[in-house]
MDTraj code that builds the backbone (N, CA, C; nanometers):
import mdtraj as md
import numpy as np

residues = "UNK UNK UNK UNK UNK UNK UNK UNK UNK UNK UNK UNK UNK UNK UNK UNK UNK UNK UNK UNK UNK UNK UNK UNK UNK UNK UNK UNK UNK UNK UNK UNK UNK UNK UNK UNK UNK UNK UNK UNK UNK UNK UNK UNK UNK UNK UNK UNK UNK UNK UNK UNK UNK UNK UNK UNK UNK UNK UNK UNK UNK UNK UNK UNK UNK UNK UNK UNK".split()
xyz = np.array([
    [-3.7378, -0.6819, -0.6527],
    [-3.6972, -0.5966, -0.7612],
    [-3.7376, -0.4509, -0.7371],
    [-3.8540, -0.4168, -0.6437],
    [-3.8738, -0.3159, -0.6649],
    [-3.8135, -0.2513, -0.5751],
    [-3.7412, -0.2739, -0.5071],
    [-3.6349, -0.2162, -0.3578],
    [-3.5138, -0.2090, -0.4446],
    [-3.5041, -0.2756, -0.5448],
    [-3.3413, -0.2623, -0.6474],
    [-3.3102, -0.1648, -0.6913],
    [-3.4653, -0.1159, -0.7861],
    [-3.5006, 0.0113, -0.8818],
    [-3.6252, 0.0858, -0.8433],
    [-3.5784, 0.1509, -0.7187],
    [-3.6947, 0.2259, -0.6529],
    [-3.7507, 0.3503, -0.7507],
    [-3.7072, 0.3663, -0.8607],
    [-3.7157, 0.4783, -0.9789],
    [-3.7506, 0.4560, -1.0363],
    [-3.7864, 0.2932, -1.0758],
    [-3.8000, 0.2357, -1.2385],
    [-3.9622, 0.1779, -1.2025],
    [-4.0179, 0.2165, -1.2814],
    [-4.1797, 0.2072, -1.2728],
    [-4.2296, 0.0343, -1.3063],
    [-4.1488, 0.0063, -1.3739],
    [-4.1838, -0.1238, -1.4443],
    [-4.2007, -0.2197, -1.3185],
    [-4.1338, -0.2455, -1.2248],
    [-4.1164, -0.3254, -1.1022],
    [-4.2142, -0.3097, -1.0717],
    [-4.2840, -0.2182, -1.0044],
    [-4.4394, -0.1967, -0.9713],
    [-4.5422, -0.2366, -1.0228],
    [-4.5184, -0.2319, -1.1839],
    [-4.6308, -0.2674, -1.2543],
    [-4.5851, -0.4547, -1.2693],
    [-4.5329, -0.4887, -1.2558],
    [-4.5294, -0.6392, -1.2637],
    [-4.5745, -0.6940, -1.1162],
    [-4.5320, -0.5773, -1.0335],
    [-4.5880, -0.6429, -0.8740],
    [-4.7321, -0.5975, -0.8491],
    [-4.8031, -0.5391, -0.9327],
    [-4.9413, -0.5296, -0.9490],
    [-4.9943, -0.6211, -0.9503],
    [-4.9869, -0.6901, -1.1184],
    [-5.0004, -0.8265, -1.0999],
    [-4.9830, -0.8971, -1.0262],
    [-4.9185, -0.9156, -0.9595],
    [-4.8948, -1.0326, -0.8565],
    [-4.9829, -0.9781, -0.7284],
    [-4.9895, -0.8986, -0.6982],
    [-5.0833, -0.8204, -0.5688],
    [-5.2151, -0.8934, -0.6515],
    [-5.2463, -0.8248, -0.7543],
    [-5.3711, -0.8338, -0.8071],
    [-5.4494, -0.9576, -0.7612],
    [-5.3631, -1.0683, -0.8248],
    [-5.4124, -1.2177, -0.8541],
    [-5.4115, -1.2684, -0.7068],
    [-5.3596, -1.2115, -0.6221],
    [-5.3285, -1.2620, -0.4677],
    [-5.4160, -1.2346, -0.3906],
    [-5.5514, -1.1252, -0.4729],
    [-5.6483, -1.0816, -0.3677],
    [-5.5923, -0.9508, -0.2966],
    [-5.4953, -0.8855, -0.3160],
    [-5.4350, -0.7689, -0.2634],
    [-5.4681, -0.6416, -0.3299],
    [-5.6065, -0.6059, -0.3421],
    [-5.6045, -0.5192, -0.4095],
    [-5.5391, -0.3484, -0.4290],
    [-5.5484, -0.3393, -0.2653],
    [-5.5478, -0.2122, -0.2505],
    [-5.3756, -0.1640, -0.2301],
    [-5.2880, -0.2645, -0.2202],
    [-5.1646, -0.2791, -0.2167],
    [-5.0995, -0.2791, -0.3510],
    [-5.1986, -0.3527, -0.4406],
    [-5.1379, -0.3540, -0.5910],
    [-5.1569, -0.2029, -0.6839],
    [-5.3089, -0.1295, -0.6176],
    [-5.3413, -0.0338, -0.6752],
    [-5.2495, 0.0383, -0.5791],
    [-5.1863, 0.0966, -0.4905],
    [-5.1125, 0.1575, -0.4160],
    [-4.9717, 0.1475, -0.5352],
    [-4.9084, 0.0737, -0.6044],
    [-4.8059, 0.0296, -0.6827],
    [-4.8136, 0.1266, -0.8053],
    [-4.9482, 0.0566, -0.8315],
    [-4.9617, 0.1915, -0.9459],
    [-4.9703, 0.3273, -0.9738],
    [-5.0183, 0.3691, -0.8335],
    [-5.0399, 0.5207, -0.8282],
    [-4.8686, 0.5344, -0.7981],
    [-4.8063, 0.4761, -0.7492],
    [-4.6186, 0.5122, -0.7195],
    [-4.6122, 0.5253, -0.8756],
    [-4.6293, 0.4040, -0.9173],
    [-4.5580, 0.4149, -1.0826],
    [-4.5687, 0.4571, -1.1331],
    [-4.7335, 0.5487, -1.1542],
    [-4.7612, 0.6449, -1.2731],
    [-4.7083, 0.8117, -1.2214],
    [-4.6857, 0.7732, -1.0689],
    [-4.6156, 0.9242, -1.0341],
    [-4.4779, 0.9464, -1.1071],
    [-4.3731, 0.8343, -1.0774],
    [-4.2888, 0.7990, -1.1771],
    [-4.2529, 0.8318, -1.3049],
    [-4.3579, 0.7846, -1.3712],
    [-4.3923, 0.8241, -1.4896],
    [-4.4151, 0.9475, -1.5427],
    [-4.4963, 1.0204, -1.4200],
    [-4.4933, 1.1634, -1.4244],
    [-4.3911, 1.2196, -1.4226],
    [-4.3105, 1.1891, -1.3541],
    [-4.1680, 1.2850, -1.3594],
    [-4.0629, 1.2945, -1.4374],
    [-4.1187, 1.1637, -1.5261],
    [-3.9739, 1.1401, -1.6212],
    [-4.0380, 1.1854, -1.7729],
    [-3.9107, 1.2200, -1.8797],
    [-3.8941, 1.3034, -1.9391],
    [-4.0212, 1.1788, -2.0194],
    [-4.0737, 1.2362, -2.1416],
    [-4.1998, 1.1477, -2.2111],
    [-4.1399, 1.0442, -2.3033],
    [-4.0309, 1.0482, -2.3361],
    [-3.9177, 0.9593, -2.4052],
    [-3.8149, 0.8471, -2.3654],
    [-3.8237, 0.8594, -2.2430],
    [-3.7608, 0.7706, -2.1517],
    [-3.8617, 0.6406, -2.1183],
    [-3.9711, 0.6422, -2.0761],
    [-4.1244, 0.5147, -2.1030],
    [-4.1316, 0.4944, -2.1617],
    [-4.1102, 0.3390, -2.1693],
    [-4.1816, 0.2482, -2.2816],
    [-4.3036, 0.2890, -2.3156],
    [-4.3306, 0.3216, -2.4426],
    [-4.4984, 0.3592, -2.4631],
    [-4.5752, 0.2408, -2.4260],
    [-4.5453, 0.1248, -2.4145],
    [-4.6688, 0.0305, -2.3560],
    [-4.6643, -0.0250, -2.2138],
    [-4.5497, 0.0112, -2.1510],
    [-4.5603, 0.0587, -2.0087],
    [-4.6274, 0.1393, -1.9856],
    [-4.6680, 0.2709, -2.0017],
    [-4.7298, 0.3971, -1.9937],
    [-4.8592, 0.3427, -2.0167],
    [-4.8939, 0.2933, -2.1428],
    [-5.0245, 0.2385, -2.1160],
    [-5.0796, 0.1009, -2.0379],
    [-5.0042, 0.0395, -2.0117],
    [-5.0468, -0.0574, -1.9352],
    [-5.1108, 0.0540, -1.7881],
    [-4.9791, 0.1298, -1.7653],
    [-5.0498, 0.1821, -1.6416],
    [-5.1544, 0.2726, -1.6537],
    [-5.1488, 0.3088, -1.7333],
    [-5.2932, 0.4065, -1.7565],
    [-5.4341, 0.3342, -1.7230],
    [-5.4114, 0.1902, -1.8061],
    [-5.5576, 0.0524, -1.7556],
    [-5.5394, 0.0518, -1.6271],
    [-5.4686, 0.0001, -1.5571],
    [-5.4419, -0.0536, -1.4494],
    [-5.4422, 0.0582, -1.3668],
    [-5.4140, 0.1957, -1.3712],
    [-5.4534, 0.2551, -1.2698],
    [-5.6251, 0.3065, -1.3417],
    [-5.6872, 0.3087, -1.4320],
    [-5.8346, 0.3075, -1.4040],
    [-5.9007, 0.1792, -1.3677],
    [-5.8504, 0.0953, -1.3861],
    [-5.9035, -0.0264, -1.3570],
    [-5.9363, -0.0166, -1.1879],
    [-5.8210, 0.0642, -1.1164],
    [-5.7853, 0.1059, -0.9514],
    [-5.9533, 0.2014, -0.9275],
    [-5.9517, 0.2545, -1.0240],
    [-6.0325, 0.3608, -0.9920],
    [-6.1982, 0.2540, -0.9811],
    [-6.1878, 0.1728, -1.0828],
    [-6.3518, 0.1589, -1.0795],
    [-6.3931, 0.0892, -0.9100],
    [-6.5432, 0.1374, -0.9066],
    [-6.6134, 0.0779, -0.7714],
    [-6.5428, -0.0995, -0.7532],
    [-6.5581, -0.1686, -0.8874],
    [-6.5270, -0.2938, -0.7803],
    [-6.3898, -0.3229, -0.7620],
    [-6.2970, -0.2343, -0.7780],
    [-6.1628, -0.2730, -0.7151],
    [-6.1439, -0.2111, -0.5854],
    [-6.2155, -0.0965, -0.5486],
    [-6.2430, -0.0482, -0.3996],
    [-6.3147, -0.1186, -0.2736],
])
top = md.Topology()
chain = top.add_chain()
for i, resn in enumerate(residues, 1):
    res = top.add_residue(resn, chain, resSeq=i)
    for name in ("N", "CA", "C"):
        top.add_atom(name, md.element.get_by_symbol(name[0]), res)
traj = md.Trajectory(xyz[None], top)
């Protein structure tokens, strides 16, 4: 899915999860920093507001020591 809608942030954040739970960390957090760039670029009305926050957790979640 995410090769379908290389624009659409949501694909990433569902393949997080799946990285996540697989032991892939640094591949899943790699997803998120794409998606919230994404996110950055698009107009603030176009994101689901709980897409936006999902990635907001999930990319600090990237940030803390034990996901590094």
């Amino acid at each position: 899915m995410v090769a379908r809608f290389p624009g659409n942030p949501a694909p990433l954040n569902e393949r997080y999860l799946l990285l996540s739970l697989a032991g892939q960390d640094r591949k899943a957090c790699a997803d998120i920093v794409r998606a919230n760039a994404l996110v950055g670029s698009a107009s603030p009305t176009s994101v689901d507001p709980q897409l936006r926050l999902e990635l907001q957790l999930r990319a600090k979640l990237c940030g803390s020591p034990a996901r590094q």
